[in-house]
DRENLO-552672 format. One line per 5 residues: their letters; for each residue x, y, z of N, C-alpha, C, O. Coordinates in steps of 0.1 Angstrom, whole numbers, plus 5000, padded with zeros to 4 digits. Layout:
N
a	X/Y/Z/X/Y/Z/X/Y/Z/X/Y/Z  ...
REM end
This chain:
311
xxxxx	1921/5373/5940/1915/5386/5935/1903/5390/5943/1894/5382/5947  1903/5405/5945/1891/5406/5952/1879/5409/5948/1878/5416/5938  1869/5404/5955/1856/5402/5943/1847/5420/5944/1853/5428/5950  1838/5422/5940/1836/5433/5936/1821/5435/5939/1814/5427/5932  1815/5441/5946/1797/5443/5951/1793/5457/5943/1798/5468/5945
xxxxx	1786/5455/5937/1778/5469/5929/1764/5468/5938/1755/5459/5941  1767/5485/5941/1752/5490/5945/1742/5501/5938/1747/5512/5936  1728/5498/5934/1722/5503/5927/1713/5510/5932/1704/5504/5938  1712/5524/5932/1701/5532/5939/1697/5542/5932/1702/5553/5929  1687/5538/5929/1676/5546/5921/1672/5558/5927/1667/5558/5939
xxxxx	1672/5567/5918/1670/5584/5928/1657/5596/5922/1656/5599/5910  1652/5598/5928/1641/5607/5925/1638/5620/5937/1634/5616/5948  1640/5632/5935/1638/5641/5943/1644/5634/5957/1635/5632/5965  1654/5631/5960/1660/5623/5971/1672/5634/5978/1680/5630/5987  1671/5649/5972/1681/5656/5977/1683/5650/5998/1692/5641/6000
xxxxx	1679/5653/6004/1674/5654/6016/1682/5635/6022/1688/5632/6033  1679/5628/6011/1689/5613/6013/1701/5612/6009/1708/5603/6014  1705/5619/5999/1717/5615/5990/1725/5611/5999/1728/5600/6002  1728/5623/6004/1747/5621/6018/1742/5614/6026/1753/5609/6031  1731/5609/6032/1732/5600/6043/1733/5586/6033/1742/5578/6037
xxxxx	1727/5584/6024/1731/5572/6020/1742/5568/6015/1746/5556/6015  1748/5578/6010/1765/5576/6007/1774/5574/6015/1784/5567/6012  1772/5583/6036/1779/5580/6042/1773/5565/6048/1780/5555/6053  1760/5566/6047/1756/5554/6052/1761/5537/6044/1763/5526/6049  1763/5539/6036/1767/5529/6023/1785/5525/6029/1790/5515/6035
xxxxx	1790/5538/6024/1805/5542/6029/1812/5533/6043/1823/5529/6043  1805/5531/6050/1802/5530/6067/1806/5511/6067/1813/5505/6076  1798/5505/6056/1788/5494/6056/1805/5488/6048/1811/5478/6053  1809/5494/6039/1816/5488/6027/1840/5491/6035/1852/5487/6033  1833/5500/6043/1850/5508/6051/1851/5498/6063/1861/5494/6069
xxxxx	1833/5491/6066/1833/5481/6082/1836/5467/6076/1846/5463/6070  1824/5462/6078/1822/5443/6075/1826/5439/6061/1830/5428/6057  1822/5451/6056/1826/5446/6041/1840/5448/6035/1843/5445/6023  1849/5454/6045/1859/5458/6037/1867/5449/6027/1872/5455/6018  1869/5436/6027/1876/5427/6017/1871/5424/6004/1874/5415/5997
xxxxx	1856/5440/6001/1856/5436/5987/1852/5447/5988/1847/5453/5997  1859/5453/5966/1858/5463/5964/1842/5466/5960/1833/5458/5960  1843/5484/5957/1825/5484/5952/1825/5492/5945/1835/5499/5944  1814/5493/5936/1810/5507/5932/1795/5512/5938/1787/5503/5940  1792/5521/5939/1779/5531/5942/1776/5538/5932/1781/5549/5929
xxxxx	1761/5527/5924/1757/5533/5912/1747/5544/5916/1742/5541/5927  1743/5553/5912/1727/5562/5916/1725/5567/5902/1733/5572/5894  1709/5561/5901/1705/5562/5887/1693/5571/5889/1683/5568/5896  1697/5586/5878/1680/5599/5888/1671/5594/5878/1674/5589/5868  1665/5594/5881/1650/5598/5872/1644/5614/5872/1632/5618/5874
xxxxx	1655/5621/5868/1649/5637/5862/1652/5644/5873/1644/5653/5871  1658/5647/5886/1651/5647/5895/1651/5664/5894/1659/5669/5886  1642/5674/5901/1643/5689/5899/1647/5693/5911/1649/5705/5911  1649/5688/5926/1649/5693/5939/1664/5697/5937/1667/5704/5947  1673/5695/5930/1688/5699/5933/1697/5684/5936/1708/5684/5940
xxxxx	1686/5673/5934/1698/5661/5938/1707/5657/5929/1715/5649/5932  1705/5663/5917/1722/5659/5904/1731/5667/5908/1743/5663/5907  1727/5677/5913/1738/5689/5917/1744/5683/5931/1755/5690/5933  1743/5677/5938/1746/5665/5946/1751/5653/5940/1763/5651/5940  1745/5648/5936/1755/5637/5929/1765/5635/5924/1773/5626/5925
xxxxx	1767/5648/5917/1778/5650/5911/1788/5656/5919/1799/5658/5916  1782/5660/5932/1798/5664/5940/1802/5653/5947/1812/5654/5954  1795/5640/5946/1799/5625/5952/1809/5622/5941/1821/5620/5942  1801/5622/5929/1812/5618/5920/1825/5623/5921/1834/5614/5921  1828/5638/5921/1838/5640/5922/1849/5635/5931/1860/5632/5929
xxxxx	1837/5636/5944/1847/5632/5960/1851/5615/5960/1859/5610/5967  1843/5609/5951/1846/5598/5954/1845/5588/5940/1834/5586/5934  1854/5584/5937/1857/5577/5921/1850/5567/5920/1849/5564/5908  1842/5557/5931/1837/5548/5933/1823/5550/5933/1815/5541/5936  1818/5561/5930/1803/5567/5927/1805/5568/5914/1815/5572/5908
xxxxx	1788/5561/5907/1789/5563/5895/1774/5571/5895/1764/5570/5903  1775/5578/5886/1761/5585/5883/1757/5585/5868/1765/5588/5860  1742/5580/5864/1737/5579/5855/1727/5588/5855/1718/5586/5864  1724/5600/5847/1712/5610/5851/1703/5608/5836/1705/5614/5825  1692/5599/5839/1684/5601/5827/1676/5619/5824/1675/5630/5829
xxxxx	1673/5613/5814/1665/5623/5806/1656/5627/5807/1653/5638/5802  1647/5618/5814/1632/5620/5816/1630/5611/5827/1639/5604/5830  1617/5610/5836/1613/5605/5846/1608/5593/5841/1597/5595/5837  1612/5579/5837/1613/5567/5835/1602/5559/5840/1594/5552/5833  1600/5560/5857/1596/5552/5860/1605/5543/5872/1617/5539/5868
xxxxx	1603/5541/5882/1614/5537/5893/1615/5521/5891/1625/5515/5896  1607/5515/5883/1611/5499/5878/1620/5502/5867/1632/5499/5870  1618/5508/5854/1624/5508/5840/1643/5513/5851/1655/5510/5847  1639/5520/5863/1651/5531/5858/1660/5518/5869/1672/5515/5869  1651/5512/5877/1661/5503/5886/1668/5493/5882/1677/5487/5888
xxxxx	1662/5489/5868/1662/5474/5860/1676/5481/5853/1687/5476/5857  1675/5490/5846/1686/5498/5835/1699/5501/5843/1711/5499/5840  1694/5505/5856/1708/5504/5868/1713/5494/5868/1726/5495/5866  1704/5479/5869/1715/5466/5874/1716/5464/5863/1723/5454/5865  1716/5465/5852/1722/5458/5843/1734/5466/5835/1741/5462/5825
xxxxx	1735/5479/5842/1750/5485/5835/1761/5486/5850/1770/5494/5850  1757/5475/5862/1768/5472/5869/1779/5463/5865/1778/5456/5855  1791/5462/5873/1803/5456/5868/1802/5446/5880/1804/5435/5875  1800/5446/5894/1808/5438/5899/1802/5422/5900/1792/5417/5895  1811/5416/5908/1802/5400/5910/1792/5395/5912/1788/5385/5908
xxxxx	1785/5408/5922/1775/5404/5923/1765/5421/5927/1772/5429/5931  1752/5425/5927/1747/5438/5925/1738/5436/5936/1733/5425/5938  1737/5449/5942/1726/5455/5957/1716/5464/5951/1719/5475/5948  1703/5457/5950/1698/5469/5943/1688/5476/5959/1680/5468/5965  1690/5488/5961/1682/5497/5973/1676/5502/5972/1672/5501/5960
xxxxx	1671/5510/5979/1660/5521/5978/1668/5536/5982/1679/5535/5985  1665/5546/5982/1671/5559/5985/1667/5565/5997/1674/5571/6004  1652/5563/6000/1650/5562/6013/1654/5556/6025/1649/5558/6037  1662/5547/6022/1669/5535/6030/1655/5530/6043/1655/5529/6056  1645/5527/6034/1634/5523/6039/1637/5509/6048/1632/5506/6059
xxxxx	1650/5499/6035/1650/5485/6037/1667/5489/6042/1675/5491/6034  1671/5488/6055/1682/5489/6060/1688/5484/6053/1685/5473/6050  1701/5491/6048/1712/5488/6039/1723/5478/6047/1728/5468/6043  1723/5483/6060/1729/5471/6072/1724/5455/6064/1732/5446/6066  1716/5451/6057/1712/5435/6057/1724/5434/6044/1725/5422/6041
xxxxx	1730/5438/6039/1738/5438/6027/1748/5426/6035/1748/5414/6032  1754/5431/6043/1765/5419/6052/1755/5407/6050/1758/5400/6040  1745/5405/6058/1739/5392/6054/1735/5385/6045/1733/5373/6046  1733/5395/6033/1732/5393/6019/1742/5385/6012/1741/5374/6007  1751/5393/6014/1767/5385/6008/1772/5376/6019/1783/5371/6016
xxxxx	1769/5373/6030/1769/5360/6034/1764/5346/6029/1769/5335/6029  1757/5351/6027/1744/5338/6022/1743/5336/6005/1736/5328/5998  1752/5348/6000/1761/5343/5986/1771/5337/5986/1775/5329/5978  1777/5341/5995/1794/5334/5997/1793/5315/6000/1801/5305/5999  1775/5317/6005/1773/5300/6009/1767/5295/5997/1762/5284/5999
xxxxx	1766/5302/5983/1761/5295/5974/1746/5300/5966/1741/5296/5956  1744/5307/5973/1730/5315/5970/1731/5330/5958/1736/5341/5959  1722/5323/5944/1727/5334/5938/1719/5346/5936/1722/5356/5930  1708/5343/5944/1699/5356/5946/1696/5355/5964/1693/5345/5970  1697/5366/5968/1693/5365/5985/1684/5377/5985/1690/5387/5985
xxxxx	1672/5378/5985/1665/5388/5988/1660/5389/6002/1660/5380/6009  1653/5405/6006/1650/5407/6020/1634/5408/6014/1630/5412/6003  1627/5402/6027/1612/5400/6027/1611/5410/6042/1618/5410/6052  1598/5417/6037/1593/5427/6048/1586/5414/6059/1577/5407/6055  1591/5413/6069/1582/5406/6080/1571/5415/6091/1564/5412/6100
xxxxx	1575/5425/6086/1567/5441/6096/1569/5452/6089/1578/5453/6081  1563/5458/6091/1565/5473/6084/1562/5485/6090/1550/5487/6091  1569/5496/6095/1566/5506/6103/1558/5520/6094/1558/5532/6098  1551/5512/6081/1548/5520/6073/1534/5521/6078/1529/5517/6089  1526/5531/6065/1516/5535/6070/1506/5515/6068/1508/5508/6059
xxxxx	1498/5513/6078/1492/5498/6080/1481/5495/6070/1479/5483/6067  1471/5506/6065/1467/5505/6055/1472/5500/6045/1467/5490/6040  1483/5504/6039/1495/5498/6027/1497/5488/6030/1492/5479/6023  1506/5484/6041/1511/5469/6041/1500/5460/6039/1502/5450/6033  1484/5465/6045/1475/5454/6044/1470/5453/6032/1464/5442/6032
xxxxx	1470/5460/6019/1465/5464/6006/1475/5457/5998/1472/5450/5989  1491/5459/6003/1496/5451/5994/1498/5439/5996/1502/5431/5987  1495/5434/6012/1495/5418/6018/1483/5411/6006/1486/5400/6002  1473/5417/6003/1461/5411/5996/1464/5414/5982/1461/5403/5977  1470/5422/5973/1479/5420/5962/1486/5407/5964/1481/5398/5958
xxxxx	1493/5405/5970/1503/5394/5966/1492/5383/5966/1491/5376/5956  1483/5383/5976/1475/5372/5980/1465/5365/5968/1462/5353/5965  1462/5382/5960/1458/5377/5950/1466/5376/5936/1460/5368/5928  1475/5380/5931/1484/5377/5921/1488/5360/5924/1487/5351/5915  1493/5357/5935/1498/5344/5936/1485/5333/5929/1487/5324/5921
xxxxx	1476/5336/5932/1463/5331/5929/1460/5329/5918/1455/5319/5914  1462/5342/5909/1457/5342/5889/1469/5343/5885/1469/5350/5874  1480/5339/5888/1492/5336/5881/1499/5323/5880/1497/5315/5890  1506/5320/5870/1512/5305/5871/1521/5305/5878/1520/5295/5885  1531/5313/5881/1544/5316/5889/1541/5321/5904/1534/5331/5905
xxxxx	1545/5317/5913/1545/5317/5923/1551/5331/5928/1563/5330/5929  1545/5343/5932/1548/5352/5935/1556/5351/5949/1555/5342/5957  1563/5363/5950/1569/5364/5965/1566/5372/5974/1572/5383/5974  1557/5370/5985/1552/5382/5989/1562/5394/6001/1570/5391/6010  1559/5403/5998/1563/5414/6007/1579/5415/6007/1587/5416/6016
xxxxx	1580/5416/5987/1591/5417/5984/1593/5428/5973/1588/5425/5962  1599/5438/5974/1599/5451/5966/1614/5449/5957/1617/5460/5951  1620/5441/5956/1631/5445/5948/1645/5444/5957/1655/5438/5953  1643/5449/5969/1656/5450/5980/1665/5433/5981/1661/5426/5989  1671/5430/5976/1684/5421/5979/1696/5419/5970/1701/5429/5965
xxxxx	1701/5409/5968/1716/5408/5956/1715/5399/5953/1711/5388/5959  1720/5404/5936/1717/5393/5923/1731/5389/5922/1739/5398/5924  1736/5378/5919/1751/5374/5911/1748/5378/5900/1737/5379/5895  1763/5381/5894/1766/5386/5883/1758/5374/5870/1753/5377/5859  1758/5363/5876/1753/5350/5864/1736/5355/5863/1730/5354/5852
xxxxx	1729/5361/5875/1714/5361/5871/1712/5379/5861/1705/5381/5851  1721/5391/5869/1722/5401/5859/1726/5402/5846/1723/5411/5839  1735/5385/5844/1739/5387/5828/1721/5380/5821/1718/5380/5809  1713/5376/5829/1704/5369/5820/1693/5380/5819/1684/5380/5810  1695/5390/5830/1688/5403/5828/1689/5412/5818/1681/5420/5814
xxxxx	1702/5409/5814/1706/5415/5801/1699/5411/5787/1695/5417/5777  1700/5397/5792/1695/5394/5777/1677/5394/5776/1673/5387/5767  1669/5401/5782/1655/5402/5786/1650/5409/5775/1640/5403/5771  1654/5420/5769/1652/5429/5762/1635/5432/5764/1627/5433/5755  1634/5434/5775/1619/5436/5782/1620/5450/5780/1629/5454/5787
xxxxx	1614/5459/5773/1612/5476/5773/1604/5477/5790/1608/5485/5797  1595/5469/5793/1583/5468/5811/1586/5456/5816/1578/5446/5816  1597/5456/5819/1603/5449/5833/1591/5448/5843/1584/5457/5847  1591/5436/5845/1580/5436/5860/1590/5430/5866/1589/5418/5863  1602/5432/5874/1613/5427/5881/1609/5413/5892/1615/5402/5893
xxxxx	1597/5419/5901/1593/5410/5911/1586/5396/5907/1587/5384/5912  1579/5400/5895/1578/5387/5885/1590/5379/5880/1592/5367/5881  1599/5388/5874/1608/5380/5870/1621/5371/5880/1627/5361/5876  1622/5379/5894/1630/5373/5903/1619/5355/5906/1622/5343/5910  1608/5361/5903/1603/5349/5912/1599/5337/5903/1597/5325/5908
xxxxx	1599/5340/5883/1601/5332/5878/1619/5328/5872/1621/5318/5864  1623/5332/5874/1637/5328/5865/1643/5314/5874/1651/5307/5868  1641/5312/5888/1642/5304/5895/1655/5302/5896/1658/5290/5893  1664/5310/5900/1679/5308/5907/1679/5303/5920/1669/5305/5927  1690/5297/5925/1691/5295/5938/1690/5306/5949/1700/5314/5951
xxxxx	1678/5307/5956/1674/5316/5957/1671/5316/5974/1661/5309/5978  1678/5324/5984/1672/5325/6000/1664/5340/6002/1666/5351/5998  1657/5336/6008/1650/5348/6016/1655/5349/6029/1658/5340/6036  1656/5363/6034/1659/5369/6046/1648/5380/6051/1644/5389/6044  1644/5378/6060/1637/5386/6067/1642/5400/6071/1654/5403/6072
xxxxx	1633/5408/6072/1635/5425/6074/1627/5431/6080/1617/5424/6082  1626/5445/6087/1614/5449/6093/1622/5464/6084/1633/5468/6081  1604/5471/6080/1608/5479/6074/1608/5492/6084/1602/5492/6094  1617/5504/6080/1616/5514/6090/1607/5523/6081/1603/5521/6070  1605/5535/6089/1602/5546/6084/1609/5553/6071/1621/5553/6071
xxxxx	1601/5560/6060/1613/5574/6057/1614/5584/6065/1606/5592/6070  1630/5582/6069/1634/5593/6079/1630/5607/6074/1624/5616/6080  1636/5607/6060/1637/5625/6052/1627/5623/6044/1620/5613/6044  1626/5636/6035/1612/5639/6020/1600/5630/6021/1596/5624/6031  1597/5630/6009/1586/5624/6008/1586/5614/5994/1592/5615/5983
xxxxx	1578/5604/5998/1570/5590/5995/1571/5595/5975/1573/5607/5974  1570/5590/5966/1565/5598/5953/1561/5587/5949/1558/5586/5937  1558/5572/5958/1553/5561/5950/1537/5562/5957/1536/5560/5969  1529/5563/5952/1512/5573/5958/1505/5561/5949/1510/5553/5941  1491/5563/5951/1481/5553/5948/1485/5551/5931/1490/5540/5927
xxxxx	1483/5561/5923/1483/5557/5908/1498/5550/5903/1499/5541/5895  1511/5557/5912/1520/5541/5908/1519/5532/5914/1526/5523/5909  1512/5529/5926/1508/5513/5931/1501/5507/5922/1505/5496/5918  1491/5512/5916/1482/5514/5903/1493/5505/5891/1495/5493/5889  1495/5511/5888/1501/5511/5877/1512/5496/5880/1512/5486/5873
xxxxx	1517/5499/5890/1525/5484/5889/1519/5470/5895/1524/5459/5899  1507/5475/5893/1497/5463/5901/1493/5459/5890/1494/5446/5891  1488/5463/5876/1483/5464/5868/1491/5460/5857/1486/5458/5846  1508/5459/5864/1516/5457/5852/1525/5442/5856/1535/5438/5850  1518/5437/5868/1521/5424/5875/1511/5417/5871/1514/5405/5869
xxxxx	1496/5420/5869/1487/5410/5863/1487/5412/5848/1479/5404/5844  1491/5417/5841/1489/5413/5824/1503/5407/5820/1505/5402/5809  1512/5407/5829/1521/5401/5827/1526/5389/5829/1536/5382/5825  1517/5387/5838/1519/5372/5843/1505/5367/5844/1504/5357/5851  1496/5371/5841/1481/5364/5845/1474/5366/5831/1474/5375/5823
xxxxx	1465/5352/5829/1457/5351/5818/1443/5347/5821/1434/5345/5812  1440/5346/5836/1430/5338/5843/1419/5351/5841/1407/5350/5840  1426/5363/5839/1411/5370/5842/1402/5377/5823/1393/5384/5819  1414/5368/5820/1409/5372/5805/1399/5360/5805/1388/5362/5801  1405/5346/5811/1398/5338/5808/1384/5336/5816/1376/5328/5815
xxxxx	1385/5347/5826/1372/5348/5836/1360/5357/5825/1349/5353/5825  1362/5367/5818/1356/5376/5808/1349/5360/5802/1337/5357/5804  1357/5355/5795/1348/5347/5785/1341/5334/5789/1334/5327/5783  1345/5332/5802/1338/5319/5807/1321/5329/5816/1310/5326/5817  1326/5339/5821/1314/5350/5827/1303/5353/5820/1292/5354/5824
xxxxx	1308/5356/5803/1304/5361/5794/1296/5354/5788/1287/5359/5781  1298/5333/5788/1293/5323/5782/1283/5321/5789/1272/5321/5782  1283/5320/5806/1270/5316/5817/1265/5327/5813/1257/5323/5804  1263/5344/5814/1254/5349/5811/1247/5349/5797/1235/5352/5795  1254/5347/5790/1244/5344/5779/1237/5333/5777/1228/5332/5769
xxxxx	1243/5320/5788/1233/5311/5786/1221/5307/5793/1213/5299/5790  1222/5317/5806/1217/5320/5814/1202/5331/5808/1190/5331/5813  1204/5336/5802/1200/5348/5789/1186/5340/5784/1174/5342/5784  1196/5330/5778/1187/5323/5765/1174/5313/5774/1162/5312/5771  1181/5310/5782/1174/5295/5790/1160/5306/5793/1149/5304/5788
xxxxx	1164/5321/5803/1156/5322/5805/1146/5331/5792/1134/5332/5792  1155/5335/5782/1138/5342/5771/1134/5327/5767/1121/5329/5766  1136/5317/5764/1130/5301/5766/1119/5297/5772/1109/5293/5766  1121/5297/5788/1109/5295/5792/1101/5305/5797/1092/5300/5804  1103/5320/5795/1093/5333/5796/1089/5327/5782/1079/5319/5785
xxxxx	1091/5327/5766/1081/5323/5759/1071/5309/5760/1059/5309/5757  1078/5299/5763/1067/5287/5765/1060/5292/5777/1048/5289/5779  1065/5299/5785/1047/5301/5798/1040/5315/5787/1028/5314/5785  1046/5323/5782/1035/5328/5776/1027/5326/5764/1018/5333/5759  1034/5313/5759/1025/5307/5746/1016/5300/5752/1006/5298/5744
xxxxx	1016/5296/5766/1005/5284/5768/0997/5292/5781/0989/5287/5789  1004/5309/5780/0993/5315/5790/0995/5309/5806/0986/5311/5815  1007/5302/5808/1007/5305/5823/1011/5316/5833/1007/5318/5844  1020/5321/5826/1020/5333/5832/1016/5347/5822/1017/5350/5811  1008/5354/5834/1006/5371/5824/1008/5383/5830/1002/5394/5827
xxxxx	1021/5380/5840/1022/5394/5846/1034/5396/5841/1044/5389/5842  1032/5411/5834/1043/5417/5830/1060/5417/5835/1063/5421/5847  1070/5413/5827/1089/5416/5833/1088/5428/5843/1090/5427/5856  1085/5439/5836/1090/5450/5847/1099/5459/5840/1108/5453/5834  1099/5475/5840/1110/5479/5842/1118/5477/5850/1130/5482/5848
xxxxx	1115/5473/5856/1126/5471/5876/1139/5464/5872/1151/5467/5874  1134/5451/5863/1140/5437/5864/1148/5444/5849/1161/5443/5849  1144/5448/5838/1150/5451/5829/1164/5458/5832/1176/5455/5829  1158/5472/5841/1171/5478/5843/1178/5471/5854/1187/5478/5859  1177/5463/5858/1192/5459/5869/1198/5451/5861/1210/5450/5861
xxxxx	1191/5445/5852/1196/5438/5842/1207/5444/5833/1219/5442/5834  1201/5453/5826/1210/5458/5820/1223/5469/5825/1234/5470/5820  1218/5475/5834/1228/5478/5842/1242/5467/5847/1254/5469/5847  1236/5457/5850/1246/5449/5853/1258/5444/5844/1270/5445/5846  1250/5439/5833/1258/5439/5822/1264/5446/5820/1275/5442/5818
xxxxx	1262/5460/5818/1271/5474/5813/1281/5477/5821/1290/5483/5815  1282/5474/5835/1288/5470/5849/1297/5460/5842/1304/5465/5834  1298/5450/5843/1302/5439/5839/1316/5437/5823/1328/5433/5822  1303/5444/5814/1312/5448/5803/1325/5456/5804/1335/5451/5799  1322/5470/5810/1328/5482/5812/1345/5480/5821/1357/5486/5821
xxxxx	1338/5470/5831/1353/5462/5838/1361/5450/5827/1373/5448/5828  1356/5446/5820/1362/5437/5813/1371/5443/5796/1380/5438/5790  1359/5459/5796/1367/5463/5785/1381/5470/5789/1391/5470/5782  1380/5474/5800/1387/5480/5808/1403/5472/5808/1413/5477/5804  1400/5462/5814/1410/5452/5817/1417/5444/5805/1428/5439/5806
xxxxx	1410/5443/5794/1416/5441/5780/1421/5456/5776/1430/5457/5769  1415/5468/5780/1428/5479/5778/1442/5476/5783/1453/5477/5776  1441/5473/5795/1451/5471/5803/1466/5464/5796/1478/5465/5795  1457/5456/5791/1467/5443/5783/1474/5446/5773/1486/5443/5772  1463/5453/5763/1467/5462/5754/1476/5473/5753/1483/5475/5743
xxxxx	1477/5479/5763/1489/5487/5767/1501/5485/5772/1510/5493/5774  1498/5472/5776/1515/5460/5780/1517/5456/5769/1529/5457/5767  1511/5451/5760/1516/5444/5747/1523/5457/5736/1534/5457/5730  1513/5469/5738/1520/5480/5730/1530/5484/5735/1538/5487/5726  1535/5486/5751/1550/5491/5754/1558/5484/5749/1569/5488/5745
xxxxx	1555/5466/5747/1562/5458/5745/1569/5465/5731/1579/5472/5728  1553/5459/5723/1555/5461/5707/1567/5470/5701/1576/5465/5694  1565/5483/5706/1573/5493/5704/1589/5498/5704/1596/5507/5699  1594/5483/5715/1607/5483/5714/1615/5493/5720/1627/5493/5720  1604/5508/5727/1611/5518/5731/1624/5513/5740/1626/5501/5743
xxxxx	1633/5524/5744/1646/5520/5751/1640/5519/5765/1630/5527/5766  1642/5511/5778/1641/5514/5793/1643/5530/5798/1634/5536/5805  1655/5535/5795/1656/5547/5798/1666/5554/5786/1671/5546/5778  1669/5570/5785/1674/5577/5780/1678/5583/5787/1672/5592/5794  1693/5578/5786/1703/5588/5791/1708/5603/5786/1708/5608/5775
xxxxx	1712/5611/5802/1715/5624/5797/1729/5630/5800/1735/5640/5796  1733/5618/5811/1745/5617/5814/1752/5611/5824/1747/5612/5835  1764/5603/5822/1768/5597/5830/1779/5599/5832/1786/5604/5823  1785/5596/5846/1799/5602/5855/1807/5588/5859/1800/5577/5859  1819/5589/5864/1827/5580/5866/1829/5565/5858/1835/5555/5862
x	1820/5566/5844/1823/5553/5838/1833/5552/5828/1836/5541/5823
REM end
């Protein structure tokens, strides 16, 4: 029987990629891959540029496209996670739309499954991106690997294939905020890395910008890190006892009159400025937490669907 490769590609304002990635996909699965069947999932996130209106003439032309068109803009983690887990086949490709991470490494992907490997992901070894980024997120990983128990994977966005055995445990996650890169790197499947160099986006434009780097930076440390909660209260202990020691011996020198020259406003306000400094990041960052525990809490769905084709 022939085994079966699902591909997941998450779409946002992607009009300008759609048909290249489909003939590009097409190309990959008609060449090296032909002895196994597929499907080509694309899951939108709202999009308004005209790319459903595209999609759906794939679906038409080709039975082997499935399309899932949410309801609202999700989120490119909620809506990629909700993709692989309503695939069928043996094993799932999840991509990009920009075909940033050459869809060509899929051959070597399902190579290196066929030898036993139930997750094969591609790691960026270069990036023809803008160099600022690669260097901002080289120091992300550098530091998550650091305040987390789990051993992060660096300069790894999502791009490789899962067997059907690690998507069914995806299933049972019932995570509303998937942090996916966290989770590939704790669930600990037999697991290879392959190297990649990333290309350019050939077409449109980028829509993942500072506040969603933000945002998923932010939803990789409360999710897996407790070190900086526990830095607040161990920070918070030395300055207070740092505090005490010193109104301590400012009163014994002024009870016995060795010293009589006035603190200062100088010294007061950096003082207190610091603190407020200090505080203001730490309330900050218990918001943070707070609003990962509440997406949790709430049970909302990953995504809401508005319609789906070919299932």
């Amino acid at each position: 029987m022939r085994k079966k490769i699902s591909m997941v590609i998450p779409t946002y304002n992607e009009k300008d990629n759609i048909f290249d990635d489909y003939d590009r996909l097409k190309k990959i699965m008609d060449g090296d891959l032909s002895a196994y069947d597929y499907e080509m999932l694309f899951i939108d996130n709202c999009s308004t540029d005209g790319t459903r209106d595209l999609l759906r003439v794939l679906a038409e032309r080709d039975e082997n496209v499935k399309v899932i068109l949410n309801g609202n803009n999700f989120g490119w983690m909620r809506s990629s996670f909700y993709g692989m887990i309503q695939t069928t086949g043996d094993c799932t490709v999840l991509l990009a739309a920009d075909m940033q991470e050459p869809p060509e490494m899929m051959v070597e992907f399902v190579r290196e499954w066929e030898d036993g490997y139930k997750v094969v992901i591609g790691i960026k070894s270069k990036s023809n991106e803008n160099k600022f980024k690669y260097f901002i997120r080289e120091c992300f990983y550098d530091f998550l690997s650091k305040i987390t128990e789990n051993k992060h994977i660096k300069q790894f966005m999502g791009f490789g294939l899962y067997d059907s055995e690690f998507i069914d445990v995806l299933r049972k996650l019932d995570d509303p905020l998937p942090y996916f890169r966290g989770i590939v790197a704790e669930l600990g499947f037999k697991m290879k890395q392959v190297e990649y160099v990333q290309d350019k986006r050939r077409k449109g434009k980028t829509h993942f910008n500072f506040f969603r780097m933000y945002d998923l930076a932010m939803l990789g440390i409360t999710s897996y890190s407790k070190v900086l909660m526990r830095m607040a209260t161990i920070i918070g202990f030395g300055i207070s006892g740092v505090s005490i020691l010193i109104a301590f011996v400012t009163l014994i020198l002024k009870l016995f009159h060795i010293i009589d020259y006035p603190v200062g406003i100088a010294a007061i306000s950096i003082g207190v400025f610091a603190l407020g400094g200090i505080n203001l990041f730490f309330i900050g960052l218990v918001g943070e937490y707070i609003l990962n525990m509440n997406a949790r809490i709430m049970k909302r769905p990953l995504v809401v669907e508005e319609e789906r084709l070919n299932f």
